[in-house]
C-alpha positions in Angstrom: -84.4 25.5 7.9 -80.9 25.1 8.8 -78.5 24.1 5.9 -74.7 23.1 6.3 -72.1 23.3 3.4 -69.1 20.9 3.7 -66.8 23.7 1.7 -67.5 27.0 1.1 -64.9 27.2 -2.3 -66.4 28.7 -5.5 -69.7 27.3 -5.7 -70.7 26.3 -2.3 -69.5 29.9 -1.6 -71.4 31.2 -4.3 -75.1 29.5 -3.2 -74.5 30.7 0.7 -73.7 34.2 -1.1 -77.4 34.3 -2.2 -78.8 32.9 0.6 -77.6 35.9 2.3 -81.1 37.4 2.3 -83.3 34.6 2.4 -85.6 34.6 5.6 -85.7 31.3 7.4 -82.5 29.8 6.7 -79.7 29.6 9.0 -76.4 28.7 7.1 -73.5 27.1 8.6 -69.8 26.5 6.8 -66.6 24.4 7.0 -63.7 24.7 5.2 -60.3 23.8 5.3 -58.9 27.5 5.4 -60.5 28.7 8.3 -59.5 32.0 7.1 -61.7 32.5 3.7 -64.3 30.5 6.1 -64.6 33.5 8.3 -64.3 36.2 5.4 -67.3 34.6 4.0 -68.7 34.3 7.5 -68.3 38.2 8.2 -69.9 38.7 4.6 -72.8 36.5 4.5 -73.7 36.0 8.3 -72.8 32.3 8.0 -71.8 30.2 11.4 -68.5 28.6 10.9 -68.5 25.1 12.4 -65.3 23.7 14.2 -65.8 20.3 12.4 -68.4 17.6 10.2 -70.0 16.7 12.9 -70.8 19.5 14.2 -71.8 21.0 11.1 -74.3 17.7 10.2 -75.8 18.0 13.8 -76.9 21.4 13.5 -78.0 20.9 9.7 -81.2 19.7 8.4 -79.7 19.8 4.7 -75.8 19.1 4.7 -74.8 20.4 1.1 -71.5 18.5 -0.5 -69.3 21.5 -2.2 -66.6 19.2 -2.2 -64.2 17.7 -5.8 -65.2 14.4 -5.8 -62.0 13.0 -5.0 -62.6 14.3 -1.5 -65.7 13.3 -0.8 -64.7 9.7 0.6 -62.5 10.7 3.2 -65.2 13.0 4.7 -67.9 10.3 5.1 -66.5 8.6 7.9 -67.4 11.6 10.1 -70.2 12.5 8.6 -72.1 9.5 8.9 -72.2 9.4 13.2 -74.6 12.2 13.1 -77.2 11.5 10.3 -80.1 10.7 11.3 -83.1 9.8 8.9 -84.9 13.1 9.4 -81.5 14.8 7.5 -80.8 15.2 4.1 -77.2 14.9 1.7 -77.3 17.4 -1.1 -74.3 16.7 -3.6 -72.8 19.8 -5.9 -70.3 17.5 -6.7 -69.9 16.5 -10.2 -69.7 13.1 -10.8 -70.9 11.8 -7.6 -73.8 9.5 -8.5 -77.1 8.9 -6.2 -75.7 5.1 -5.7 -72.4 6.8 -4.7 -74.2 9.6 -2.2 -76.2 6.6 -1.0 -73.0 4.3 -0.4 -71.4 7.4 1.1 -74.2 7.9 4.0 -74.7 4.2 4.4 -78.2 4.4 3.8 -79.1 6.4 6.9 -80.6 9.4 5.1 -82.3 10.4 1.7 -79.8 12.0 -0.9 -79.8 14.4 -3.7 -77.7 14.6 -6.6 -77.9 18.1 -8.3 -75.4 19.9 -10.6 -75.2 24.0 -11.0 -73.9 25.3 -14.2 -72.0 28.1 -13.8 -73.7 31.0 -14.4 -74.9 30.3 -10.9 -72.6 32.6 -9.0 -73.6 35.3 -10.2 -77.5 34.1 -9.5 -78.3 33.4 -12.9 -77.9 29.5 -13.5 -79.4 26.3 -14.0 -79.5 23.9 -11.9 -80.5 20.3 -12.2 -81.7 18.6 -9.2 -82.8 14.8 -8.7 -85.4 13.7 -6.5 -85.2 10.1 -7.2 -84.5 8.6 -4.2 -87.8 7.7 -2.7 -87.0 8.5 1.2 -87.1 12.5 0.3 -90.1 14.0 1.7 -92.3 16.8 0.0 -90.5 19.6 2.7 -87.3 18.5 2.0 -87.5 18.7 -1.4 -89.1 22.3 -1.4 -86.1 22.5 1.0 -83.4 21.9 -1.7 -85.4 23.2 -4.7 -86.2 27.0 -2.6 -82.3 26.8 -1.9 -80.6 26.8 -5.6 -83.4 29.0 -6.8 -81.6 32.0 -5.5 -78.8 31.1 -7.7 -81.1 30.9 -11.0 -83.5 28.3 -12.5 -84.3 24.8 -11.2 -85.0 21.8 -13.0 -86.3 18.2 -11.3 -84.4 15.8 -13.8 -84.2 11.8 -13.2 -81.0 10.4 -13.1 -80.4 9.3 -16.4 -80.8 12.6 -17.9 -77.6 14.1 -15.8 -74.7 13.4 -18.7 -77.4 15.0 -21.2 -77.6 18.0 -18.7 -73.9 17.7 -18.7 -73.2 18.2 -22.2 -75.8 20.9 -22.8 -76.4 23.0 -20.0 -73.0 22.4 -17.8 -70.6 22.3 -20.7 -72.5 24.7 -22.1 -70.9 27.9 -20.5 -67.8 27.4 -22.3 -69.1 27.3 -25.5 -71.4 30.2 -25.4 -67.4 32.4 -24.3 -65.7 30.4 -27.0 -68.5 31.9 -29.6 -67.9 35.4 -27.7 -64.4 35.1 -27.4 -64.1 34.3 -31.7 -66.2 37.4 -32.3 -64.5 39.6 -30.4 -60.9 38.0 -32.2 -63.4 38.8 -35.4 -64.0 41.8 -34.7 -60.4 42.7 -33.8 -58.9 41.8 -37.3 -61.5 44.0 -38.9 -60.6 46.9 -37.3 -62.4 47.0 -34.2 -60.0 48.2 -31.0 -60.2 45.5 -28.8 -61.9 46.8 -25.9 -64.8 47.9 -28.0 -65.4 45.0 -29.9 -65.2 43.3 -26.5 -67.6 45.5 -25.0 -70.1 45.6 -28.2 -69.5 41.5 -28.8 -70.7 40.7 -24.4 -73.9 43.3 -24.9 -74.6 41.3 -28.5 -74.7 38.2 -26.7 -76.5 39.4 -23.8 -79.6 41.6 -25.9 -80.2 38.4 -28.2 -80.6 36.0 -25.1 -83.1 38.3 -23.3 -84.6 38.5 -26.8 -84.8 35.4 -26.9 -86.0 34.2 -23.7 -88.8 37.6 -23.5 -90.2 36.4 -26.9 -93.2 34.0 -27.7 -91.6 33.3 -31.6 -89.6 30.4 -32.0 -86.3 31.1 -32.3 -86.0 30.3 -36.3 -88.4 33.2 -36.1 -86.2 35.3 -34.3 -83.3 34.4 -37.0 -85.2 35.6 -39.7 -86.3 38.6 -38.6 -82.6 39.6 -38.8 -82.1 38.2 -42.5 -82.6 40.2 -45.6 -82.0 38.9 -49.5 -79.0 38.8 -50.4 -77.7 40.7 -47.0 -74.7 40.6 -44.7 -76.4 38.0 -42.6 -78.1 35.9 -45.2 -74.6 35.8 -46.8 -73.1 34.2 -43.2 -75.6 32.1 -42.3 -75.4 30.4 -45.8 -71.4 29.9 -45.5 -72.7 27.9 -41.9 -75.1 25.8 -43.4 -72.2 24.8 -46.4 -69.5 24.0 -43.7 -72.3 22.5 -41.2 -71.5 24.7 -38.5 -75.3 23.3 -36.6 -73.8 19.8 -37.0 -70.7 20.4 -35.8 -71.9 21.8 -32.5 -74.7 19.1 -32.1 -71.8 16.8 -32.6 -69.7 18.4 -30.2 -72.5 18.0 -28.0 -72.5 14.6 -28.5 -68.5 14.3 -27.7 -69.6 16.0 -24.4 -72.4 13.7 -23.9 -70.2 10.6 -24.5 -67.8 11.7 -22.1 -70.0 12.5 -19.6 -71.1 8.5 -19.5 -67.6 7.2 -20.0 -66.6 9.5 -16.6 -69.8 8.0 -15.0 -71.9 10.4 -14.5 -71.1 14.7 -15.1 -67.8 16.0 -14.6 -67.7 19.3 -16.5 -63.9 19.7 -16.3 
């Protein structure tokens, strides 16, 4: 399988980075500073391409790692060599499948998909939708096989993007504002700062592969950490009296809200 990337910036550079060692696929780049094209080239083993057109004749998935806002200039040369046998994969937030389908007038199925991103460093989720009806079964192993190198991949319709939004793409940055106030915690107790950095990052990484390795529901996994009348116990309490679980499911709900007013997913 041969699969093109219309910019290789931070994510599209970060998928062809783990496709570095899968057998089968032939990867081929552009980007508009030929320079980091060819760094990443001498790196990964990607083929630079001189221009679109090359690029979507010599691809059988042509990958979008474009911002948005730069996505409609490109379609006038991308659209001369699509044939119906290709397939448009979007990384773009906020690109919508009636906007991929607009941009490639029709000739070729589409995918709209949106990495979180933990995915360059190969362990993200990905949201992919396979709701265009043209996509055939290899094409969609096709796309799928592709973002599994950068972590997990889930087949979501449509109209469950702006909840992926708000909960799995937003959610990056509120997992490092949590670490980020512990550490600041930790700090004003007495911790030096490096420490409770270093001590705060392995806390947050041991409870999710607890979490994620264990059968128990995660209240389970709560209480197991909660004595009477303990530190914890003492904690948890003041959250529950300030509503620290409803703020952050409405905070979700802010993100959620926004994601549908900027019609459809941009996590910036």
């Amino acid at each position: 399988m041969n699969i093109g990337f219309i910019g290789t910036g931070n994510m599209g550079g970060a998928i062809i980075r783990r496709l570095k060692s899968a057998e089968g696929i032939t990867v081929f780049g552009l980007n508009r500073t030929r320079s980091k094209l060819e760094a990443l080239a001498k790196e990964t083993g990607l083929i630079p391409c001189a221009d679109i057109r090359e690029l979507t004749e010599k691809s059988d998935i042509v990958v979008l790692a474009v911002k948005p806002q730069h996505a409609e200039a490109l379609w006038s040369e991308t659209i001369p060599a699509l044939t119906k046998d290709k397939c448009l994969v979007s990384i773009a937030a906020g690109l919508t499948q009636a906007d991929l389908r607009r941009g490639v007038d029709g000739i070729c199925p589409v995918v709209r998909t949106m990495p979180n991103s933990p995915s360059l460093i190969g362990e993200g989720v990905t949201a992919v939708c396979f709701d265009d009806p043209g996509l055939t079964d290899r094409q969609k192993e096709g796309v799928r096989a592709m973002f599994q190198y950068s972590g997990d991949v889930h087949v979501l319709p449509e109209q469950l993007f702006d909840v992926f939004t708000a909960v799995i793409g937003s959610g990056p940055a509120f997992i490092f504002y949590l670490i980020e106030a512990m550490i600041e915690s930790g700090v004003e107790l007495g911790l030096e700062r490096e420490s409770s950095s270093r001590m705060v990052k392995k806390l947050f990484r041991g409870a999710s592969l607890m979490a994620e390795q264990s059968d128990r529901h995660i209240a389970l996994l709560r209480e197991m950490s909660v004595a009477p009348r303990g530190t914890t116990i003492a904690a948890l309490a003041h959250f529950d009296r300030t509503a620290v679980r409803g703020n952050i499911m409405d905070a979700i709900r802010v993100a959620f809200d926004r994601s549908v007013e900027m019609g459809g997913g941009s996590m910036s």
